[in-house]
C-alpha positions in Angstrom: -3.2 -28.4 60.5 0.1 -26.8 59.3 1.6 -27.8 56.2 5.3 -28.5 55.9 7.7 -26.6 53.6 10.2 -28.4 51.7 13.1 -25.5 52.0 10.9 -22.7 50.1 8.6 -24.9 48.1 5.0 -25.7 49.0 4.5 -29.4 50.0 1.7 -31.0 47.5 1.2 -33.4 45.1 1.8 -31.4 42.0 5.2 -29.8 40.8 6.2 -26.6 40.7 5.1 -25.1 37.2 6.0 -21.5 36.4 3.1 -20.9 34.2 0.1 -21.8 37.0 1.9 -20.8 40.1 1.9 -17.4 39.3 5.3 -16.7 41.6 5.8 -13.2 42.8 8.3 -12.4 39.5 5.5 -13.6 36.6 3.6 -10.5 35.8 1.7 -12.2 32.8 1.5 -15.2 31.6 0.1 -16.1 27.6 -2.0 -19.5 26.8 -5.1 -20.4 24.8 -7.2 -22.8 24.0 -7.5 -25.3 21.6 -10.6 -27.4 20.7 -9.8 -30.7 18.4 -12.9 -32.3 16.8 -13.2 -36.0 15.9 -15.4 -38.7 15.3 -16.4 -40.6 18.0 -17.0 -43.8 16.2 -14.2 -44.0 13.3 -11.8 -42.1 15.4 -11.2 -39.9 12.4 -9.2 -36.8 13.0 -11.6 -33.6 11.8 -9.2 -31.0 12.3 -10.1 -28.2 14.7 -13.4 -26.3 15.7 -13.1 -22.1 16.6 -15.7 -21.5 19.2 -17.4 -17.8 19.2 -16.0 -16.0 22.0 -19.2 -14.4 22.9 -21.1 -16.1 24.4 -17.6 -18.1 25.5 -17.1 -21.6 25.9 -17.1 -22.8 29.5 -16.4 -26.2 31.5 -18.3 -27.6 34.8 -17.3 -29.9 37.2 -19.8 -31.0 39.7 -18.5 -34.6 41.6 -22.2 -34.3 42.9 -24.0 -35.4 39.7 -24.1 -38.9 38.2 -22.2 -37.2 34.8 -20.0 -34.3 36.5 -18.9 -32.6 33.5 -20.4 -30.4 31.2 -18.8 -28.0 28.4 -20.8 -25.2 26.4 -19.7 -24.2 23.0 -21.3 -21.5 20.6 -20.0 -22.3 17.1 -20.2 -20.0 13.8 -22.1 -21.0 10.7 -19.0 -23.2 8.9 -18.4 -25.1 11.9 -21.9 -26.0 12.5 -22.8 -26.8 9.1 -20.0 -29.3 9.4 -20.4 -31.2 12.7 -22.4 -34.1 13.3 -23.6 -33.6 16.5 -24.7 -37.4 16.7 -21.2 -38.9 16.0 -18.6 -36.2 16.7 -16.7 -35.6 19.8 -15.1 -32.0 20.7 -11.1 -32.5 23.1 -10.7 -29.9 24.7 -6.8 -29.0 25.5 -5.3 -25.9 27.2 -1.5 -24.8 25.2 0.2 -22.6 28.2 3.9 -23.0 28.8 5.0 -25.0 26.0 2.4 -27.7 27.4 -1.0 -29.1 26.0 -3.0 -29.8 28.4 -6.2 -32.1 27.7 -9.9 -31.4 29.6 -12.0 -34.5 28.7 -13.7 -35.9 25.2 -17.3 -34.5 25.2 -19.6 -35.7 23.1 -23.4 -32.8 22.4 -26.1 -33.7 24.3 -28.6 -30.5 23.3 -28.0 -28.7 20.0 -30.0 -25.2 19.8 -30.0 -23.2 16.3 -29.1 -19.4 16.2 -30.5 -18.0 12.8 -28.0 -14.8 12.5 -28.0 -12.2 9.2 -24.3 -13.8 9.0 -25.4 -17.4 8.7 -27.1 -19.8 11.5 -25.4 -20.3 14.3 -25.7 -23.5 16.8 -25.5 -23.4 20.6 -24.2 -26.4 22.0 -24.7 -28.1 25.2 -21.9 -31.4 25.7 -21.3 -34.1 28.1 -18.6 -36.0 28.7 -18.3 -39.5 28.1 -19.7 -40.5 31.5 -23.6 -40.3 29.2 -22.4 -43.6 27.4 -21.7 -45.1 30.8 -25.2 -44.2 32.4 -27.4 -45.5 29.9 -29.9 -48.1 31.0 -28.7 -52.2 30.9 -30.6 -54.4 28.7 -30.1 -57.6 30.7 -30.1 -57.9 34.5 -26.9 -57.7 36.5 -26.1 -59.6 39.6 -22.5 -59.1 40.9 -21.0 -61.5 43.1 -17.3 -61.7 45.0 -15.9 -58.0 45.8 -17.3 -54.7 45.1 -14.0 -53.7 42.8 -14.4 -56.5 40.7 -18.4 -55.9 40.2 -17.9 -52.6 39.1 -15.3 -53.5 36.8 -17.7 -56.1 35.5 -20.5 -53.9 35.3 -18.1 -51.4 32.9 -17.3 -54.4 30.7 -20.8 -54.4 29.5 -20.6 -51.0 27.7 -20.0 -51.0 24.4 -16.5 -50.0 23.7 -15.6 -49.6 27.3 -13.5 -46.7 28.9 -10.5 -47.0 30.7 -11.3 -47.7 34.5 -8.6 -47.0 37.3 -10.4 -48.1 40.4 -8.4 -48.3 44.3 -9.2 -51.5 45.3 -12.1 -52.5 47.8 -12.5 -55.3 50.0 -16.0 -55.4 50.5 -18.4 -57.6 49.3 -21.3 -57.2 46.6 -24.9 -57.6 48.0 -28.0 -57.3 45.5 -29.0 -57.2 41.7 -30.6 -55.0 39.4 -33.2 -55.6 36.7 -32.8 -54.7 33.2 -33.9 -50.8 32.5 -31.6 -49.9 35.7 -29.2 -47.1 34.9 -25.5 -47.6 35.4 -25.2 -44.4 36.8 -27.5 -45.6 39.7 -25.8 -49.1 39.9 -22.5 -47.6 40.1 -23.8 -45.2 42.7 -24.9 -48.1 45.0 -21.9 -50.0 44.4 -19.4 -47.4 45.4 -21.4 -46.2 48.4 -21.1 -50.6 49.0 -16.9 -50.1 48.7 -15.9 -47.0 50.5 -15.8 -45.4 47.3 -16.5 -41.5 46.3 -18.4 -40.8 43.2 -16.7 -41.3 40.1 -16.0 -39.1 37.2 -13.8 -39.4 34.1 -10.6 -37.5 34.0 -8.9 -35.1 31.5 -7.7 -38.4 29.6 -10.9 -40.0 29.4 -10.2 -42.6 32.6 -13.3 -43.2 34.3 -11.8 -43.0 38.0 -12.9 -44.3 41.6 -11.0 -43.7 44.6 -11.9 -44.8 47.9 -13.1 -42.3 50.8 -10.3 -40.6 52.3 -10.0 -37.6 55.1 -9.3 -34.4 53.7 -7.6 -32.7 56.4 -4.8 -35.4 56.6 -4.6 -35.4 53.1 -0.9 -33.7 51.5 -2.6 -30.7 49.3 -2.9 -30.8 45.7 -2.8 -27.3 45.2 -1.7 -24.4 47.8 -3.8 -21.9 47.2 -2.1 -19.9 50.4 1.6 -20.3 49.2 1.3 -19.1 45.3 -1.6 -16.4 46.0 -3.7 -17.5 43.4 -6.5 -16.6 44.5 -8.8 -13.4 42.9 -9.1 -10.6 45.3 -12.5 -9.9 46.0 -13.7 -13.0 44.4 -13.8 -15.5 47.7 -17.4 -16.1 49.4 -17.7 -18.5 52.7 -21.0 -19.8 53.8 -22.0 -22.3 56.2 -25.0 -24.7 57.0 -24.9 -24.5 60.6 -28.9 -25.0 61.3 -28.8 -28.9 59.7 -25.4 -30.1 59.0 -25.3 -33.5 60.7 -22.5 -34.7 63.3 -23.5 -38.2 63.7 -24.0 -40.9 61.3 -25.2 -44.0 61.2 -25.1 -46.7 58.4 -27.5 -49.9 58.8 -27.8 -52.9 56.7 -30.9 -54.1 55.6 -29.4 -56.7 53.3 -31.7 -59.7 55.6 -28.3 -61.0 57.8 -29.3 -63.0 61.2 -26.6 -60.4 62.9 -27.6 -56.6 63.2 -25.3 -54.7 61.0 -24.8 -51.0 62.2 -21.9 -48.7 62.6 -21.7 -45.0 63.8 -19.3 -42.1 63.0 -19.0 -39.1 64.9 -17.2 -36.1 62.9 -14.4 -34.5 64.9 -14.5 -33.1 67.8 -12.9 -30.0 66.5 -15.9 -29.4 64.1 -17.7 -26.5 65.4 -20.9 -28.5 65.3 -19.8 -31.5 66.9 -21.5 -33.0 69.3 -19.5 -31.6 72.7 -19.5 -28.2 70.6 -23.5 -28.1 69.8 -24.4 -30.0 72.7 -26.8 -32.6 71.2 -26.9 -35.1 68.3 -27.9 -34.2 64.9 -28.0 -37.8 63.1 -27.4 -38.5 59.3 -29.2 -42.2 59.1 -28.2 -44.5 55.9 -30.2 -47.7 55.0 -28.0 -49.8 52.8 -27.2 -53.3 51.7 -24.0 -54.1 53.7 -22.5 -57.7 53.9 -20.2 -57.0 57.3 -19.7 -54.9 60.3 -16.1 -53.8 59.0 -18.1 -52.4 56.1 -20.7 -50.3 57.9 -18.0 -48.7 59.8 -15.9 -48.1 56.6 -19.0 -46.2 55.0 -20.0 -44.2 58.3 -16.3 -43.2 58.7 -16.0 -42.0 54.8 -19.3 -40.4 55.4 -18.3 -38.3 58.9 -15.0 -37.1 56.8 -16.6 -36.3 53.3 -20.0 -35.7 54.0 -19.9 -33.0 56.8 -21.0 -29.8 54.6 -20.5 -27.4 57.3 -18.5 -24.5 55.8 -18.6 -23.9 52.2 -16.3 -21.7 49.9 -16.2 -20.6 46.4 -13.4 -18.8 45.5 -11.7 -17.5 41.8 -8.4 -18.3 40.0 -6.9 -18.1 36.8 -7.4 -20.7 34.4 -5.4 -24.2 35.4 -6.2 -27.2 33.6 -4.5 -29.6 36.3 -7.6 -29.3 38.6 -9.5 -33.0 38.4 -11.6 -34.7 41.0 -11.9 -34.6 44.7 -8.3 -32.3 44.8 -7.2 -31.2 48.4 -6.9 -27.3 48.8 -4.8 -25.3 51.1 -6.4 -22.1 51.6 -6.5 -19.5 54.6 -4.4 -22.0 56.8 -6.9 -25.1 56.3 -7.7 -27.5 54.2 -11.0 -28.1 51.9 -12.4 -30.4 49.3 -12.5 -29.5 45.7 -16.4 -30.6 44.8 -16.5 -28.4 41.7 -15.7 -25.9 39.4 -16.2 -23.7 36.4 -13.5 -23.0 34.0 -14.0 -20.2 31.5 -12.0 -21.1 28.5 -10.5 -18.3 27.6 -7.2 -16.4 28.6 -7.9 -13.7 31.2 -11.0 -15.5 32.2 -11.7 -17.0 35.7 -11.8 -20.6 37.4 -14.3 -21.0 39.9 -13.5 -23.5 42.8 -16.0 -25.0 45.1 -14.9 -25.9 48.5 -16.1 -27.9 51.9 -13.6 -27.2 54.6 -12.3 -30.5 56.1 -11.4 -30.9 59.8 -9.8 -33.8 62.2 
């Protein structure tokens, strides 16, 4: 599809900002980053930590994995005979423009000892606070009324609960889980249940759900064609043409006297679709669904966001206001953001992972 222009401006979501769109008359930009250090149960303020820049600190996004992000830190001998790497949380905030930028709150979840001749170093492996979410429920949980109040109910029961902003789902709750159940798993089920793509929390610390949505209809958030961000030599395509489905089917097997089941063809457009390949290729999902309207819902979201035909990786400088599930105008189309890898350092790259979108 073609994107509109508003006079000379690129139409998406996010404003103009000198210092990531990299117009034709910025030759250089300067920004670093700063990593604050807390404690994750008094809240106390701990000052700052000073990463070793070799090996660097880096920051993963992955919307495929219950706990999407991940940040690795190397830290000299003062700063890791000072951290607790029980209690302690590490913000991480990128200071470009006259901005500060935040990337998360990140709490260690591996901590590996580097004895140097200058003093021991500590490698440090760090999760977000999605971990404190996904740990196991010690009574059993059985939601009842709507899917968006069930999750919200099932987030209560942390201990010290995040934030939630969750788009609101009509659907109706089916099943229960036993204690020992993971609330990674339960939230997994529940949001496949609403319409929902997985959720992951934000640079502030929101744990965020947003329903399925078509990416190709979708207003940008980033133009990756207008503002030339992207690194020469840096972009690879792929493509899974030998099993990428273009038909799926959702089926309830929730025990309803009425046979739930809904189909979804992806667009015709697709270069596997059916008329395009010639035959069905089916993408079958077993689930405990209350309503037809619901079954459709999911095989709809699925035929939009769940078509991994043509894949993309491609390199940019550092920009902190990439999130989750962004739209990305690149090469005339658009794709879905389902990852990247920010090296957190000026001058270092920002790896994007992309799934083209079509209609």
């Amino acid at each position: 599809m073609t994107i509109p222009r508003v006079g000379t401006v690129a139409l998406t979501t996010q404003a103009p900002n000198r210092s990531f769109d990299l117009d034709d008359c910025i030759g250089q930009r300067s920004a670093t980053f700063r990593f604050d250090w807390v404690d994750g149960v008094t809240g106390e303020n701990k000052g700052q930590l000073y990463p070793l820049r070799d090996p660097g600190a880096r920051l993963q996004h992955n919307a495929d994995r219950t706990i999407p992000r991940t940040m690795r830190l190397t830290l000299g001998a003062d700063d890791s005979a000072a951290i607790d790497v029980i209690a302690d949380r590490v913000l991480p905030y990128m200071e470009i423009g006259g901005g500060s930028y935040p990337l998360g709150r990140y709490m260690v979840s591996s901590a590996l000892p580097l004895l140097t001749t200058g003093g021991d170093v500590t490698s440090l492996q760090l999760t977000d606070e999605m971990f404190r979410v996904d740990q196991k429920i010690d009574r059993g949980f059985a939601p009842a009324g709507t899917v968006m109040g069930s999750i919200i109910d099932l987030i209560a029961t942390v201990q010290d609960p995040p934030t939630i902003d969750i788009e609101p789902s009509e659907y109706i709750v089916t099943g229960g889980w036993s204690i020992g159940a993971g609330r990674g798993q339960i939230l997994d089920a529940l949001g496949t249940q609403g319409d929902y793509l997985r959720p992951w929390m934000n640079h502030d610390g929101v744990l965020r759900m947003i329903r399925t949505f078509d990416p190709a209809a979708a207003v940008p958030t980033f133009d990756f064609d207008y503002y030339k961000r992207v690194l020469r030599g840096t972009a690879t395509v792929g493509n899974d043409l030998l099993d990428a489905p273009n038909r799926f089917v959702v089926t309830s097997n929730a025990g309803h006297d009425d046979v739930i089941s809904a189909s979804s063809d992806i667009p015709v457009n697709a270069p596997n679709s059916i008329p395009n390949r010639g035959f069905v290729v089916v993408d079958s999902r077993n689930l405990q669904l209350t309503s037809q309207g619901q079954a459709q819902a999911i095989a709809d979201g699925l035929a939009t966001t769940a078509t991994v035909l043509e894949h993309a990786s491609v390199s940019t400088p550092p920009d902190p206001r990439h999130d989750g599930w962004d739209v990305i105008l690149w090469r005339g189309v658009q794709w879905l953001e389902t990852g990247w890898s920010l090296d957190m350092i000026e001058g270092g790259e920002m790896t994007h992972e992309l799934q083209r979108a079509y209609t």
